[in-house]
PDB file of N, CA, C and O in Angstrom:
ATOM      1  N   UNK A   1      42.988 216.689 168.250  1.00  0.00           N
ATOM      2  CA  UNK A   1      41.861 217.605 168.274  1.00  0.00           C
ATOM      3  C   UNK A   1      40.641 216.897 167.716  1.00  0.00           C
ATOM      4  O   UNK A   1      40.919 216.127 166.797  1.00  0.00           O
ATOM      5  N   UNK A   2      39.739 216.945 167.947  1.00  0.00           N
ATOM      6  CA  UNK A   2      37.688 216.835 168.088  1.00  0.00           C
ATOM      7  C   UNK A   2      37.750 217.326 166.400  1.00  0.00           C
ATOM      8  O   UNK A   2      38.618 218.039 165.897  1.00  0.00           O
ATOM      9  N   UNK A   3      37.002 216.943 165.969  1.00  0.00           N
ATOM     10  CA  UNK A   3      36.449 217.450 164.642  1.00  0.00           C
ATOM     11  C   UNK A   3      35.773 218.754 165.111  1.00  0.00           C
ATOM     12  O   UNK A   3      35.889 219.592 164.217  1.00  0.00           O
ATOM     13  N   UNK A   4      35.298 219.100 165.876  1.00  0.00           N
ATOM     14  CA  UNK A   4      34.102 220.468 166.036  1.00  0.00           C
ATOM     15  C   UNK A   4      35.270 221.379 166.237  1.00  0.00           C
ATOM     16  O   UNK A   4      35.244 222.517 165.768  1.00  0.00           O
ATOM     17  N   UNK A   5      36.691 220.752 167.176  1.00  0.00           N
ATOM     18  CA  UNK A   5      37.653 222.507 167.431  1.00  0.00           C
ATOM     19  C   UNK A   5      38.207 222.479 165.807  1.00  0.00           C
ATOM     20  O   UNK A   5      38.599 223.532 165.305  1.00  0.00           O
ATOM     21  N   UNK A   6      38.214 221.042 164.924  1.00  0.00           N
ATOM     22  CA  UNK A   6      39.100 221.580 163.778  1.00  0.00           C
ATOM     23  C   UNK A   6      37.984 222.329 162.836  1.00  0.00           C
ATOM     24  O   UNK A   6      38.392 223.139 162.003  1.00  0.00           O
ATOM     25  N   UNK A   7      36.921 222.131 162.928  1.00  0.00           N
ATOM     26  CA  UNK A   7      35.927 222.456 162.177  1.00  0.00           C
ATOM     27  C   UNK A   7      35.645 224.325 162.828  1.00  0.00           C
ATOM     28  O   UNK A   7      35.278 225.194 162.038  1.00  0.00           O
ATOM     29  N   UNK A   8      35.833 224.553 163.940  1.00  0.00           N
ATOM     30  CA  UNK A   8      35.906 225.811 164.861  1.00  0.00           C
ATOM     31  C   UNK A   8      37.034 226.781 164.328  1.00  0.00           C
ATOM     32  O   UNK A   8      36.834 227.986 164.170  1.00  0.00           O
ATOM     33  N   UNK A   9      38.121 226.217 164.089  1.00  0.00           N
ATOM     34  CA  UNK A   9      39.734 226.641 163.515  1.00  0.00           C
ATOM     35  C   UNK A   9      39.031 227.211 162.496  1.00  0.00           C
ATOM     36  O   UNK A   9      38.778 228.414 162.433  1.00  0.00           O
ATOM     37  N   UNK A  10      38.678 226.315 161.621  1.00  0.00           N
ATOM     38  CA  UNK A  10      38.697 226.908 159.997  1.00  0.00           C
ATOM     39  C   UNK A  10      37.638 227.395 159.797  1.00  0.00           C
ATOM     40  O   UNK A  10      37.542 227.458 158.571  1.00  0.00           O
ATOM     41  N   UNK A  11      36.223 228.029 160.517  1.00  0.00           N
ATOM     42  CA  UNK A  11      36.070 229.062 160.619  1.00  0.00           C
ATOM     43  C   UNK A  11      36.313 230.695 160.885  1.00  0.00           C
ATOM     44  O   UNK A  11      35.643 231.646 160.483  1.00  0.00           O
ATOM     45  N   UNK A  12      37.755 230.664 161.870  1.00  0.00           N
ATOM     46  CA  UNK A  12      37.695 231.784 162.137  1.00  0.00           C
ATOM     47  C   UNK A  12      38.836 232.156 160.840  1.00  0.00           C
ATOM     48  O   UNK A  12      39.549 231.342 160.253  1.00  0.00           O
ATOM     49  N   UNK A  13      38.730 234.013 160.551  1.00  0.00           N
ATOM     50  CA  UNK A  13      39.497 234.712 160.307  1.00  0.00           C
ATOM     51  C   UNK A  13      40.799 234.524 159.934  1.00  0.00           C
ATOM     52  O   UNK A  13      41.455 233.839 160.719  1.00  0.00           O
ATOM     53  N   UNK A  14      41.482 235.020 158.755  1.00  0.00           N
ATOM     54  CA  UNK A  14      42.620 234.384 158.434  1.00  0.00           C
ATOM     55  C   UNK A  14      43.617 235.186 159.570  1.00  0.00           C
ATOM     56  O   UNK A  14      44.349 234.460 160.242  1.00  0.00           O
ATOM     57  N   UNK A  15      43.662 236.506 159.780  1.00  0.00           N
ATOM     58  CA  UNK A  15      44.494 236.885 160.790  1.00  0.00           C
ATOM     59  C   UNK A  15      44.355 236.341 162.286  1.00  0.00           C
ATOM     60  O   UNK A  15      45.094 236.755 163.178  1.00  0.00           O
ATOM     61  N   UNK A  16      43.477 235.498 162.477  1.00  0.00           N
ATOM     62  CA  UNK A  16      43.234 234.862 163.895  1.00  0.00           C
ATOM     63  C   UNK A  16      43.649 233.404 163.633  1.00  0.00           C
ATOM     64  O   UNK A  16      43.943 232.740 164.627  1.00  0.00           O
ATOM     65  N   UNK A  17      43.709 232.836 162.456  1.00  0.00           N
ATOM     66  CA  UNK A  17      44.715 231.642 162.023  1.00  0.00           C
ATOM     67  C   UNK A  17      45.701 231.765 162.250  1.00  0.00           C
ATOM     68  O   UNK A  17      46.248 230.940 162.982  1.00  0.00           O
ATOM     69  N   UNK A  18      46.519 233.031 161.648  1.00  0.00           N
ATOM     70  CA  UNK A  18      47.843 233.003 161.622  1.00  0.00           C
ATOM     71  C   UNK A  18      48.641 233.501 162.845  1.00  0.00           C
ATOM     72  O   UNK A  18      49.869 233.441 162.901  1.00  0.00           O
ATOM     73  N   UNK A  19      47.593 234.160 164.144  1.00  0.00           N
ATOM     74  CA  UNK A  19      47.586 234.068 165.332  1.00  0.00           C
ATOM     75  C   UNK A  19      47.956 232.786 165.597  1.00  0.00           C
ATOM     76  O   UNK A  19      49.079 232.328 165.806  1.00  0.00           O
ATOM     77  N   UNK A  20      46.800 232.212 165.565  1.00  0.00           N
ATOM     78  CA  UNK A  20      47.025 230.593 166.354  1.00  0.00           C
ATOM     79  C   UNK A  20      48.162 229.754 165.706  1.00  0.00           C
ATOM     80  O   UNK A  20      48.927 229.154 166.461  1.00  0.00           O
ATOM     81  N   UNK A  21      48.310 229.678 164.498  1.00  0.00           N
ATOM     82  CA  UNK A  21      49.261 229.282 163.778  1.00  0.00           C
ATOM     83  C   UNK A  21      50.932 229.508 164.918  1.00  0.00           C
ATOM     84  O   UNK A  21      51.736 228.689 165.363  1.00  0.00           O
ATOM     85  N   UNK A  22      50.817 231.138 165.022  1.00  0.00           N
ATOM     86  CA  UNK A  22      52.235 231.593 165.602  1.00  0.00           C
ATOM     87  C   UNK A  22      52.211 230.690 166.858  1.00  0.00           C
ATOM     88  O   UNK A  22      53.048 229.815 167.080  1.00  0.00           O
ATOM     89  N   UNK A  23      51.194 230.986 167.633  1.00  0.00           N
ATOM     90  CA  UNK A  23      51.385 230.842 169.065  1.00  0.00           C
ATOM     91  C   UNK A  23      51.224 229.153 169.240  1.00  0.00           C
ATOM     92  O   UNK A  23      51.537 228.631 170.311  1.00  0.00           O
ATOM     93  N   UNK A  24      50.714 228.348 168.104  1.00  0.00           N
ATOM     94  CA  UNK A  24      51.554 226.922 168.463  1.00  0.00           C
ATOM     95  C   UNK A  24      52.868 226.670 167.943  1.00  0.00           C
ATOM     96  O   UNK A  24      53.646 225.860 168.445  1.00  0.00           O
ATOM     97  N   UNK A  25      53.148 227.496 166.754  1.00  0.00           N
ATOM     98  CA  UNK A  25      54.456 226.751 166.676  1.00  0.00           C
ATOM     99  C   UNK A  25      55.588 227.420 167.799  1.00  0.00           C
ATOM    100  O   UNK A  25      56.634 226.803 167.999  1.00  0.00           O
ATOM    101  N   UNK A  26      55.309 228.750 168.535  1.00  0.00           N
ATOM    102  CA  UNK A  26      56.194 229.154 169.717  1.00  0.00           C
ATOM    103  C   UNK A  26      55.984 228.137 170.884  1.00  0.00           C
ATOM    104  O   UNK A  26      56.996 227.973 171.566  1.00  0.00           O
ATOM    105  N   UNK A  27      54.511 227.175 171.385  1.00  0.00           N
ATOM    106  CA  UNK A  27      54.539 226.100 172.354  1.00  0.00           C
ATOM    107  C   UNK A  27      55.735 225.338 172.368  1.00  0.00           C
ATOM    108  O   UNK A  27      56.540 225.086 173.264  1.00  0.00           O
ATOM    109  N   UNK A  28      55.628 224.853 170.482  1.00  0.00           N
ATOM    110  CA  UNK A  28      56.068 223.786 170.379  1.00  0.00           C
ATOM    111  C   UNK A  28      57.636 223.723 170.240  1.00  0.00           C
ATOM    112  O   UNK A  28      58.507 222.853 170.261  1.00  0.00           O
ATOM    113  N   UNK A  29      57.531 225.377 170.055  1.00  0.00           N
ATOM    114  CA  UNK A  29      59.471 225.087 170.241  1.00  0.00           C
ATOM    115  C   UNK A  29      59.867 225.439 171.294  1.00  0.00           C
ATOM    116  O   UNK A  29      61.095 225.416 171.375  1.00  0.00           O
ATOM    117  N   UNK A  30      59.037 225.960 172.682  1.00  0.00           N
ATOM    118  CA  UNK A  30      59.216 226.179 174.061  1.00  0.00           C
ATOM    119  C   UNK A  30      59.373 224.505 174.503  1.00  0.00           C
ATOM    120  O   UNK A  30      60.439 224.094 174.960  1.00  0.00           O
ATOM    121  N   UNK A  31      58.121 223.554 174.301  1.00  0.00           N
ATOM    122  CA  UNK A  31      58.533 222.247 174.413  1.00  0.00           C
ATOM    123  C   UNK A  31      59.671 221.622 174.343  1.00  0.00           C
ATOM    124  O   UNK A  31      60.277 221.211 175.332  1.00  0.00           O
ATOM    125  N   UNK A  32      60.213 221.452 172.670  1.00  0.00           N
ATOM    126  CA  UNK A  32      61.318 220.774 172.640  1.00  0.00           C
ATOM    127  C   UNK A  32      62.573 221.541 173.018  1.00  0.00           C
ATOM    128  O   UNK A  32      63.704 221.060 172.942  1.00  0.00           O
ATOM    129  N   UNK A  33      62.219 223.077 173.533  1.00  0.00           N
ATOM    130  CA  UNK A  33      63.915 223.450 174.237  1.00  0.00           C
ATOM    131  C   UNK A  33      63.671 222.802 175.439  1.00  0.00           C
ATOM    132  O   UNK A  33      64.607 222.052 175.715  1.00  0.00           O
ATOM    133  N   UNK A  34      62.422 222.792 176.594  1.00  0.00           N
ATOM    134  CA  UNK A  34      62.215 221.693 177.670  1.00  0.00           C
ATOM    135  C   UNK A  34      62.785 220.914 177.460  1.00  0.00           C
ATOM    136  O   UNK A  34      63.902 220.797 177.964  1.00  0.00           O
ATOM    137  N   UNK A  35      62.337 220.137 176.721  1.00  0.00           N
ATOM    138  CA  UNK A  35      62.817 218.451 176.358  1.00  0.00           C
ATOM    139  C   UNK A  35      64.399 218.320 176.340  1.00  0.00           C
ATOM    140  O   UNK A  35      65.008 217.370 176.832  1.00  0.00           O
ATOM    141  N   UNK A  36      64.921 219.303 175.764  1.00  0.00           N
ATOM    142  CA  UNK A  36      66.630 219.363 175.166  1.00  0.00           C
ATOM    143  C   UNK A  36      67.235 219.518 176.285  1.00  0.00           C
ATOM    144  O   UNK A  36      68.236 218.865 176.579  1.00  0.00           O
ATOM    145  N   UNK A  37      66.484 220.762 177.359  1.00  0.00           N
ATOM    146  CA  UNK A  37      67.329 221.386 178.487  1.00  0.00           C
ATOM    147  C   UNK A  37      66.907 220.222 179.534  1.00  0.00           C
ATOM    148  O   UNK A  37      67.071 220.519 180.718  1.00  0.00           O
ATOM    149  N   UNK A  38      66.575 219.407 179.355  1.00  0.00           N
ATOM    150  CA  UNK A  38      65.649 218.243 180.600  1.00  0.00           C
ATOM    151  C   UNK A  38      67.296 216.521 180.232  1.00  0.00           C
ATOM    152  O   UNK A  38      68.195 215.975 180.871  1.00  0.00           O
ATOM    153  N   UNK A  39      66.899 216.477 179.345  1.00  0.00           N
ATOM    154  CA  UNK A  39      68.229 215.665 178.068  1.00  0.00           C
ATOM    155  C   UNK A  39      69.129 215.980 178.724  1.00  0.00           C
ATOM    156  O   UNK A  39      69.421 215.089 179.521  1.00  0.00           O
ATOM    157  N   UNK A  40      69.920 217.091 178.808  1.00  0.00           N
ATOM    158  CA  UNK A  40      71.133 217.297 178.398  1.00  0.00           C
ATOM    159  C   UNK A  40      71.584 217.992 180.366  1.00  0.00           C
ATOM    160  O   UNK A  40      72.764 218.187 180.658  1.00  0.00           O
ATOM    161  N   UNK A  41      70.533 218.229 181.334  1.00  0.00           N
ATOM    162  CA  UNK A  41      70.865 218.021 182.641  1.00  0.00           C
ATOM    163  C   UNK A  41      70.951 216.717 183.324  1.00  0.00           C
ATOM    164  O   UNK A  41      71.761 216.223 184.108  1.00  0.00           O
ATOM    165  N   UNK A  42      69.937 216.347 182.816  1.00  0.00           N
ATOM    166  CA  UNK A  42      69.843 214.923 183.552  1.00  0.00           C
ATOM    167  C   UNK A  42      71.222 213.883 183.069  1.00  0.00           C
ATOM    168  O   UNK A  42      71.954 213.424 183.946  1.00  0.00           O
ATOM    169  N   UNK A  43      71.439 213.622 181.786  1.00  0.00           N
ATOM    170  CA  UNK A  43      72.480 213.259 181.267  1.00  0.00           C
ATOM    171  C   UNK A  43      73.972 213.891 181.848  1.00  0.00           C
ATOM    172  O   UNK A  43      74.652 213.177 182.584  1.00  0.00           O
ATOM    173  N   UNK A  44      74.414 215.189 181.497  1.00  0.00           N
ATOM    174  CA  UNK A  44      75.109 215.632 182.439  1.00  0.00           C
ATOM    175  C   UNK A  44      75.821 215.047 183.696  1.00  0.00           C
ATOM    176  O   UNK A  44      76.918 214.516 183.871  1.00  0.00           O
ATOM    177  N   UNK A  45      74.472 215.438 184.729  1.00  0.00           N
ATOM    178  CA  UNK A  45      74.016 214.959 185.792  1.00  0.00           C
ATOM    179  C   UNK A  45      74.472 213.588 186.383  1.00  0.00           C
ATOM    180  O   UNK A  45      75.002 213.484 187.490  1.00  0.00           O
ATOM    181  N   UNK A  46      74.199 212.480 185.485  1.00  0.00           N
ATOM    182  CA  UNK A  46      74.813 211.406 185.754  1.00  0.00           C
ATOM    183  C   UNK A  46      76.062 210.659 185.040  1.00  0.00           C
ATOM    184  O   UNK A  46      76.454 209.528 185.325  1.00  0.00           O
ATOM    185  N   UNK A  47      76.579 211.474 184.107  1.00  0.00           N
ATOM    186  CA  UNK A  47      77.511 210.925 183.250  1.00  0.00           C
ATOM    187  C   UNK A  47      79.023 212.124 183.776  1.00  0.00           C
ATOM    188  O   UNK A  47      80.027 212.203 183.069  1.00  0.00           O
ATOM    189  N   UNK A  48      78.924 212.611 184.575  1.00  0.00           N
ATOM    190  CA  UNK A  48      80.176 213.572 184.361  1.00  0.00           C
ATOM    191  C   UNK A  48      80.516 213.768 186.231  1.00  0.00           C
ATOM    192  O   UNK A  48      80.018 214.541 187.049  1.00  0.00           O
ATOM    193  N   UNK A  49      81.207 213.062 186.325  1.00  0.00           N
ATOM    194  CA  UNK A  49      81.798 213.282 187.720  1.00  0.00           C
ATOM    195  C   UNK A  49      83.010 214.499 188.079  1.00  0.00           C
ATOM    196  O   UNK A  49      83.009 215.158 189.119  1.00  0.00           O
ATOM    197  N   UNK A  50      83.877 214.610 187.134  1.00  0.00           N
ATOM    198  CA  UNK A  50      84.876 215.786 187.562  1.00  0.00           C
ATOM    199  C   UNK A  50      85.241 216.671 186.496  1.00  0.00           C
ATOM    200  O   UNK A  50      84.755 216.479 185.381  1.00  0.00           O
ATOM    201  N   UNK A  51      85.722 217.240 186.619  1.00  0.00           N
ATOM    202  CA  UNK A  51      86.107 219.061 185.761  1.00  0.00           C
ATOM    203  C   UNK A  51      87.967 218.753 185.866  1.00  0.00           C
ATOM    204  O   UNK A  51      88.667 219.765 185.873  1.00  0.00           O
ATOM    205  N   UNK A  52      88.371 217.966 185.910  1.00  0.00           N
ATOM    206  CA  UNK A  52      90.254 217.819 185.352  1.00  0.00           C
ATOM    207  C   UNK A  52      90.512 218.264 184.018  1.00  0.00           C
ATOM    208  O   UNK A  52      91.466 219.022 183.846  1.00  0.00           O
ATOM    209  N   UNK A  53      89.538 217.772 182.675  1.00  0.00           N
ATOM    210  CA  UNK A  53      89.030 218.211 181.396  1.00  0.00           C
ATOM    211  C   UNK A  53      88.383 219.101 180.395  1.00  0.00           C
ATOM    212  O   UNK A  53      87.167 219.291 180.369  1.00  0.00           O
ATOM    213  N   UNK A  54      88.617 219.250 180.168  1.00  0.00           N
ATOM    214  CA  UNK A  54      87.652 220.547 179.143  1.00  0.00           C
ATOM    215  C   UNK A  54      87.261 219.404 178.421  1.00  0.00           C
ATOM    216  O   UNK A  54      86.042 219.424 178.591  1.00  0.00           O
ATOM    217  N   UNK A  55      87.445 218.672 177.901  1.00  0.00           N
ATOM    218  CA  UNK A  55      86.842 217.119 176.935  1.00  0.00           C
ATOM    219  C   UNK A  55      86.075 216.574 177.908  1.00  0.00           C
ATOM    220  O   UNK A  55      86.226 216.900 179.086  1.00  0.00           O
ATOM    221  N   UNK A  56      84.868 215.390 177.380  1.00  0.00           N
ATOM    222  CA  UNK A  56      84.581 214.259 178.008  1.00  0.00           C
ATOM    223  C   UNK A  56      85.821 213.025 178.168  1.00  0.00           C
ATOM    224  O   UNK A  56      86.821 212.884 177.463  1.00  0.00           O
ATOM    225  N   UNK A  57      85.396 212.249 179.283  1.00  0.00           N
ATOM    226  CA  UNK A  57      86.540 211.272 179.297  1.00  0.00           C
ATOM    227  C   UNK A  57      85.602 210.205 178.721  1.00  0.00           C
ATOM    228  O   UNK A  57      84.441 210.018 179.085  1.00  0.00           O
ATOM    229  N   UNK A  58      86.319 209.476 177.696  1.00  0.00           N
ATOM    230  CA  UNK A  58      85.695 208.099 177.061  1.00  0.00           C
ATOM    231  C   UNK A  58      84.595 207.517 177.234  1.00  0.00           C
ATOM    232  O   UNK A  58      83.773 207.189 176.378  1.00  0.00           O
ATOM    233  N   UNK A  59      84.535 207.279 179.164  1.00  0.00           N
ATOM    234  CA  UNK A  59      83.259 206.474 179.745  1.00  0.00           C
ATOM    235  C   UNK A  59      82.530 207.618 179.820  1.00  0.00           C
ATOM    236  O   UNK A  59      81.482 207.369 179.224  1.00  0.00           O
ATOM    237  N   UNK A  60      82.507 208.655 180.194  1.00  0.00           N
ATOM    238  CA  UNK A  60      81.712 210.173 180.034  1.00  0.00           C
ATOM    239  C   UNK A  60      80.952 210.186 178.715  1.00  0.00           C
ATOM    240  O   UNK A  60      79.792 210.592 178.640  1.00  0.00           O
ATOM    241  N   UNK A  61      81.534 209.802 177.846  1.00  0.00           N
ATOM    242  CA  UNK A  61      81.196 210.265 176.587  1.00  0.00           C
ATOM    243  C   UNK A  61      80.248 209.137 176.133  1.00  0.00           C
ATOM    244  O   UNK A  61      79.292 209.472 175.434  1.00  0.00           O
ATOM    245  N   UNK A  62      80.391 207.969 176.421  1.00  0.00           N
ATOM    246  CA  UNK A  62      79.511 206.553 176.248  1.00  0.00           C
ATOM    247  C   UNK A  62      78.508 206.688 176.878  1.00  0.00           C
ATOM    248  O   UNK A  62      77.445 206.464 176.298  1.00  0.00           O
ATOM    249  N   UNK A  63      78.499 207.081 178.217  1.00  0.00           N
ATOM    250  CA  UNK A  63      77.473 207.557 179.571  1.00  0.00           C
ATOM    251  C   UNK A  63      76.461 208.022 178.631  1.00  0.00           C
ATOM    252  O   UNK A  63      75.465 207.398 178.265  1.00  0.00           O
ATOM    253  N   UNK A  64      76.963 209.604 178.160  1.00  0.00           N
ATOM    254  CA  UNK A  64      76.068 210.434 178.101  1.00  0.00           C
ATOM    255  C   UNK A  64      75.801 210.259 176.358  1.00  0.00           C
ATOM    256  O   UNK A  64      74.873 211.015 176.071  1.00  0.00           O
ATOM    257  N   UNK A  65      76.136 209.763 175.525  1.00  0.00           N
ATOM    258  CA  UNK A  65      75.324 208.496 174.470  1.00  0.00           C
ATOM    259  C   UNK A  65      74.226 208.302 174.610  1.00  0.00           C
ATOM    260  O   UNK A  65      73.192 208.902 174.317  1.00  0.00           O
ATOM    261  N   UNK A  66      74.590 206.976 175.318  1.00  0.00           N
ATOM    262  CA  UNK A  66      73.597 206.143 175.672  1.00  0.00           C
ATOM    263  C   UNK A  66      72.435 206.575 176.574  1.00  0.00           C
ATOM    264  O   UNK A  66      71.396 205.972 176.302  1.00  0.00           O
ATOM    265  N   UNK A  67      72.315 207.638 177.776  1.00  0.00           N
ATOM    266  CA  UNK A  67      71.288 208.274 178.484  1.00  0.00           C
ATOM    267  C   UNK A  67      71.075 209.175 177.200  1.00  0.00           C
ATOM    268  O   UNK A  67      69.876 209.021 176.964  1.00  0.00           O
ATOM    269  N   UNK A  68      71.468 209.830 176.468  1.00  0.00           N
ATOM    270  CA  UNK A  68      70.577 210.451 175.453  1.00  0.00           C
ATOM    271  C   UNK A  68      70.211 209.532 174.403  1.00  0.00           C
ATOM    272  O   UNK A  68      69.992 210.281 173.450  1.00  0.00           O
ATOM    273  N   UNK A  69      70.046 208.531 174.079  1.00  0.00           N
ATOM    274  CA  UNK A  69      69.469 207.406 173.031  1.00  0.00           C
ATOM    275  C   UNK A  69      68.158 207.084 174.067  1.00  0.00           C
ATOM    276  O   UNK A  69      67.014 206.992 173.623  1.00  0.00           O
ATOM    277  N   UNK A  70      68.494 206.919 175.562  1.00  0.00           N
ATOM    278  CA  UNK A  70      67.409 206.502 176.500  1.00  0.00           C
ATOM    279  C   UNK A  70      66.796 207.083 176.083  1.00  0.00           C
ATOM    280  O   UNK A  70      66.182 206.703 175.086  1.00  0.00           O
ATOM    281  N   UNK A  71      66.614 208.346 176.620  1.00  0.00           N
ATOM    282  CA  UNK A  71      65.620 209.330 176.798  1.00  0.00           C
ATOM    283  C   UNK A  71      64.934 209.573 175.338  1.00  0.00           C
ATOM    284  O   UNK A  71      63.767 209.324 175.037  1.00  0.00           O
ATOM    285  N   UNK A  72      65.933 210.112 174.526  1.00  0.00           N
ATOM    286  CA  UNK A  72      64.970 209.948 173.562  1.00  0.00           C
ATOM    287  C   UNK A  72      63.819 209.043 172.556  1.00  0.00           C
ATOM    288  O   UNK A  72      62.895 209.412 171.832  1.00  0.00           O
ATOM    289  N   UNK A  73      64.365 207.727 172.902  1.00  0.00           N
ATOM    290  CA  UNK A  73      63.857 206.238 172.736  1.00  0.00           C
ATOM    291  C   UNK A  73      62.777 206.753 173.671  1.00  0.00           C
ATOM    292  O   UNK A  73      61.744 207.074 173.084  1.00  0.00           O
ATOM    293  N   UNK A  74      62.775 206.885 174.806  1.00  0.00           N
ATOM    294  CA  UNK A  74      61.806 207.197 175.969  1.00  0.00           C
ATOM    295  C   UNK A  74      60.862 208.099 175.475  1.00  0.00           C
ATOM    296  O   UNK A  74      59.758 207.644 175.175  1.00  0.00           O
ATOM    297  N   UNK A  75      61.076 209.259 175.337  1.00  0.00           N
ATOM    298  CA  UNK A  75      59.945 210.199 174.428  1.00  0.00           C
ATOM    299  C   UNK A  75      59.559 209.762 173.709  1.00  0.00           C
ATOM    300  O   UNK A  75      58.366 209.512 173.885  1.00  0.00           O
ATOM    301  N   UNK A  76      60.012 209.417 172.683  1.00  0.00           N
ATOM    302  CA  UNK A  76      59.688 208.558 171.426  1.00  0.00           C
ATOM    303  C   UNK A  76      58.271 207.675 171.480  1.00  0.00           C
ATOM    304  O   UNK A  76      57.290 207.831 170.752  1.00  0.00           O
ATOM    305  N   UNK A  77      58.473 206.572 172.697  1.00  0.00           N
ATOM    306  CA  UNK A  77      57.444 205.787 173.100  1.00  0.00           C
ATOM    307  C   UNK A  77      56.415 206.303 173.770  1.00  0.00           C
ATOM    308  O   UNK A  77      55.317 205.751 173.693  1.00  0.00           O
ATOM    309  N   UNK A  78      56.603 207.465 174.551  1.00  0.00           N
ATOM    310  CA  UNK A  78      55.541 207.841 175.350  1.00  0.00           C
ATOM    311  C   UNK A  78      54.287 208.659 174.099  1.00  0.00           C
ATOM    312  O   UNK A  78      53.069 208.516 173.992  1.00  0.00           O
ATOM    313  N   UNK A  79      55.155 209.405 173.416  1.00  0.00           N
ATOM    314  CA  UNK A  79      54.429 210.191 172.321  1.00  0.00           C
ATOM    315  C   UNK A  79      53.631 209.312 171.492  1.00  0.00           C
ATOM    316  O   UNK A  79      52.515 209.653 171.097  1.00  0.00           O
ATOM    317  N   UNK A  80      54.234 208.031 171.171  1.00  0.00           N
ATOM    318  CA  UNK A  80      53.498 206.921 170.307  1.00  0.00           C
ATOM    319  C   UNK A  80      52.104 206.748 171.144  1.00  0.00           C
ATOM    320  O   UNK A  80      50.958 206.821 170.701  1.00  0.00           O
ATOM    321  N   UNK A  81      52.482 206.528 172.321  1.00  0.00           N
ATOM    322  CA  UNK A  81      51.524 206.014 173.606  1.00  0.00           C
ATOM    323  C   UNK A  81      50.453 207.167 173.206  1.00  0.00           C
ATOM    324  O   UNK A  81      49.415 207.036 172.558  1.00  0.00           O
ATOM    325  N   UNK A  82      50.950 208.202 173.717  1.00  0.00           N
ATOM    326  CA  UNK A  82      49.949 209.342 173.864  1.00  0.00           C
ATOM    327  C   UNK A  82      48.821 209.249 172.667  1.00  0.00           C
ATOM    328  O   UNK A  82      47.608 209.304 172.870  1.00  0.00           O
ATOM    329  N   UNK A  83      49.588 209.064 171.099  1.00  0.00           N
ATOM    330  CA  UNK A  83      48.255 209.261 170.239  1.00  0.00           C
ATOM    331  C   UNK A  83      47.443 208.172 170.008  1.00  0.00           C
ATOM    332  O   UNK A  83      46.240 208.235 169.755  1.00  0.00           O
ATOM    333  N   UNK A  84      48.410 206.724 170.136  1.00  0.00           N
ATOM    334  CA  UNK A  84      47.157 205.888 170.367  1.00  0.00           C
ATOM    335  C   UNK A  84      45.926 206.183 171.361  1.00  0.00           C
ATOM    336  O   UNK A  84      44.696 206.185 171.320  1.00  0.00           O
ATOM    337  N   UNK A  85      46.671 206.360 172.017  1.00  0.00           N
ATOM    338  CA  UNK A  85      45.459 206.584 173.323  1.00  0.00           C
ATOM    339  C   UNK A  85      44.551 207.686 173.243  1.00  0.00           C
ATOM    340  O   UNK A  85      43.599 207.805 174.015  1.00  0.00           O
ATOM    341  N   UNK A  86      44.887 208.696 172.103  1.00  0.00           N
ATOM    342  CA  UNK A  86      44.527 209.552 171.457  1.00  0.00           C
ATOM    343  C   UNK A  86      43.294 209.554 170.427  1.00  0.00           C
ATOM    344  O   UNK A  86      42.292 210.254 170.280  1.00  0.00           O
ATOM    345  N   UNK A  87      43.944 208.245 169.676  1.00  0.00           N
ATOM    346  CA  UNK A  87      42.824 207.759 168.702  1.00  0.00           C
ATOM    347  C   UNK A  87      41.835 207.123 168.856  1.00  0.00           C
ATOM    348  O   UNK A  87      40.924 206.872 168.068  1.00  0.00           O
ATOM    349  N   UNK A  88      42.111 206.627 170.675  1.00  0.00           N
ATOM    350  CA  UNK A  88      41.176 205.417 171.291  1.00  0.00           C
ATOM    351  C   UNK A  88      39.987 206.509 171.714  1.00  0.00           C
ATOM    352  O   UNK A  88      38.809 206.162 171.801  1.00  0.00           O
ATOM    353  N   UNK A  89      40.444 207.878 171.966  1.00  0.00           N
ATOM    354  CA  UNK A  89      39.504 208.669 172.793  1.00  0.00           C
ATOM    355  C   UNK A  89      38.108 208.973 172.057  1.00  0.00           C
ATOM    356  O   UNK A  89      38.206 209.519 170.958  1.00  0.00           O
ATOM    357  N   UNK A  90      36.801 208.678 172.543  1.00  0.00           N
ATOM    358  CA  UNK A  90      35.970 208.884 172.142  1.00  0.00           C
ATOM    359  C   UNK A  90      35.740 210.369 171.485  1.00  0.00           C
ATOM    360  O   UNK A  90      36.270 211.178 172.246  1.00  0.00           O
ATOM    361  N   UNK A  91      35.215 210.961 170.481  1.00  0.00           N
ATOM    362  CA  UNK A  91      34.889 212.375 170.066  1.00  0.00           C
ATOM    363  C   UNK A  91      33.584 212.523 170.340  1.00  0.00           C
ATOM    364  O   UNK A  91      32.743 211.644 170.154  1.00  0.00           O
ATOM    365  N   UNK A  92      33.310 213.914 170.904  1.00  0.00           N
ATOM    366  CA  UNK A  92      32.409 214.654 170.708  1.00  0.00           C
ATOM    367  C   UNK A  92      31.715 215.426 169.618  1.00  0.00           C
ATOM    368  O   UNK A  92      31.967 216.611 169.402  1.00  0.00           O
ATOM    369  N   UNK A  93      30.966 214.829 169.039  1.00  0.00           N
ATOM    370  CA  UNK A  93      29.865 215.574 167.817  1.00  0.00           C
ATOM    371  C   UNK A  93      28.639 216.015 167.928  1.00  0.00           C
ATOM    372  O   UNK A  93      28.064 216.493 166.950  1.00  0.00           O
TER     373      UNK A  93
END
């Protein structure tokens, strides 16, 4: 965020804070159930070929490891990405 929207924030109203307050931290946990339910299909998806089991089978279980270390290694970097590129962004004053 711009210095003028954080400077905009802490002008308004404490009950219109704790508005905004609610309704990012509900984004942000709509996000990471995305993120979890995105994880855990795609992984799935490529790590689990048949239903003989109620368990994972060994290589199943390594599969879907390692595509969840990906991915999250993967977020991980993109998010780094994002705020550099974040900090690079010129502000408006």
């Amino acid at each position: 965020m711009d210095k003028n929207m954080i400077a905009d924030l802490e002008s308004l109203p404490e009950s219109d804070k704790a508005r905004m307050s609610t309704l990012i931290e509900q984004l942000q946990i709509r996000d990471s159930l995305r993120m979890y339910n995105s994880l855990v299909e795609r992984c799935f998806t490529d790590c689990v070929d048949t239903f003989q089991r109620k368990s994972l089978t060994k290589q199943e279980e390594t599969c879907v490891r390692r595509c969840a270390e990906k991915f999250l290694k993967h977020s991980m970097r993109v998010g780094m990405r994002f705020a550099e590129l974040n900090q690079g962004a010129p502000t408006t004053d």
